[in-house]
C-alpha positions in Angstrom: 0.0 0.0 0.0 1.2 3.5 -1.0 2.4 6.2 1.7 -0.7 8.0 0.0 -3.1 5.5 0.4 -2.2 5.2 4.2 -2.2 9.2 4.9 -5.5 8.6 3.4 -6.8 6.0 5.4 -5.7 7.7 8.6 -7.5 10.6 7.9 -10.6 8.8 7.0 -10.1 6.6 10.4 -9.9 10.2 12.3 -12.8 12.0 10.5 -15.1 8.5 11.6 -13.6 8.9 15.0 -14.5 12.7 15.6 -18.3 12.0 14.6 -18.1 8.9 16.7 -16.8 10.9 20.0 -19.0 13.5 21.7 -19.4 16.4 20.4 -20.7 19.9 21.6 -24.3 20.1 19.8 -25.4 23.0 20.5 -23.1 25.0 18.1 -23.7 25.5 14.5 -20.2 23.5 13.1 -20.7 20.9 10.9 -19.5 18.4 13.8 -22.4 19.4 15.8 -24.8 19.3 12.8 -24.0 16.1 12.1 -24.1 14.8 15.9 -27.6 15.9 16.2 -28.6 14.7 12.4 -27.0 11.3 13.9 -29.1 11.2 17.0 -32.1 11.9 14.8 -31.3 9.5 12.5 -30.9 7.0 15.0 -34.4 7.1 16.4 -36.2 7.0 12.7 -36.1 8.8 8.9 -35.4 12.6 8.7 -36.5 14.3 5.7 -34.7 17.1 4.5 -37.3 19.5 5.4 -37.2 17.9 9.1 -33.3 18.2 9.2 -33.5 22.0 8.7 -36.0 22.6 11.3 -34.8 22.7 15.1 -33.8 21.0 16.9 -31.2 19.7 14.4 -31.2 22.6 12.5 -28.8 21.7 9.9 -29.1 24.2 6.8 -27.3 21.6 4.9 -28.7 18.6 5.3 -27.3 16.6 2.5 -23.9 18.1 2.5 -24.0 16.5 6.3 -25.2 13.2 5.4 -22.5 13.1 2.5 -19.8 13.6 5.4 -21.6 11.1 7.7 -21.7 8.3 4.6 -18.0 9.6 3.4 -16.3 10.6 6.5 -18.0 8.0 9.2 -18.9 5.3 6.6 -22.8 5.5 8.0 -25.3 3.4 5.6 -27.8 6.1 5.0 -30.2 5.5 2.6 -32.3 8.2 0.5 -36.1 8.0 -0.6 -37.5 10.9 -2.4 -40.8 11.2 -1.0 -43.4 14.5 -1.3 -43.7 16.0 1.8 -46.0 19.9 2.7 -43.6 23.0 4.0 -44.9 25.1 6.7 -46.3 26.9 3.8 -48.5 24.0 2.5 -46.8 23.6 -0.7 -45.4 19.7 -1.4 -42.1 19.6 -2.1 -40.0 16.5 -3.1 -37.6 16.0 -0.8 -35.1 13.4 0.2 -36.0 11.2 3.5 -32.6 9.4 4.8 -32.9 6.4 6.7 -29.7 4.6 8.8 -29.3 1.2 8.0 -26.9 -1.3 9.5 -23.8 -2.1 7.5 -21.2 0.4 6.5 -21.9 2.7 3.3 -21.3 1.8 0.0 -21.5 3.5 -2.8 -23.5 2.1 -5.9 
C-alpha cells in the first residue's frame, strides 16, 4: 500500500472517530450538525425539510449526510418522497434512513 493511500486512510479513520466521539451540539459546526442529524437518525427517517428545522437545524442537510456516509462510513439510505412546508406547498424532498452495515457506494 502506498504512503498515499495510508495518509489517506488515517485521515478517514480520524474523521469516523470525531463523529463517533462527543461532540458539543449546541453549536452551528458541521460536527455538531452532524451529531444531532446522527441522533435523529438513530431514532427513525429525517426528511430534508425535518433536518433543517430545530432541533437539528442543519441548513445543509445533504452536504452533512455526504460527510456522515463519506467521513464516518454511515449506511444512509435516500427515498424521495413529497412531503408539505410550513407553507402548505409539497415539495420532493429526500428522506434518509440509517441502516446497519457500512456505506457503500452504488
Amino acid at each position: 500500500m502506498t504512503t498515499k493511500k495510508n495518509a489517506a486512510l488515517a485521515q478517514n479513520r480520524k474523521a469516523a472517530e470525531s463523529i463517533r466521539t462527543k461532540v458539543n451540539t449546541t453549536g452551528n459546526s458541521a460536527a455538531a450538525q452532524r451529531a444531532r442529524l446522527m441522533a435523529a437518525l438513530r431514532k427513525g427517517p429525517v426528511s430534508t425539510i425535518a433536518a433543517r428545522k430545530a432541533p437539528i437545524d442543519a441548513m445543509m442537510p445533504a452536504a452533512r449526510i455526504h460527510e456522515l456516509r463519506h467521513q464516518g462510513g454511515f449506511n444512509i439510505v435516500l427515498t424521495w418522497v413529497f412531503e408539505p412546508t410550513d407553507g402548505g406547498r409539497l415539495h420532493r424532498v429526500g428522506r434518509y434512513t440509517l441502516q446497519p452495515g457500512k456505506w457503500r457506494q452504488s
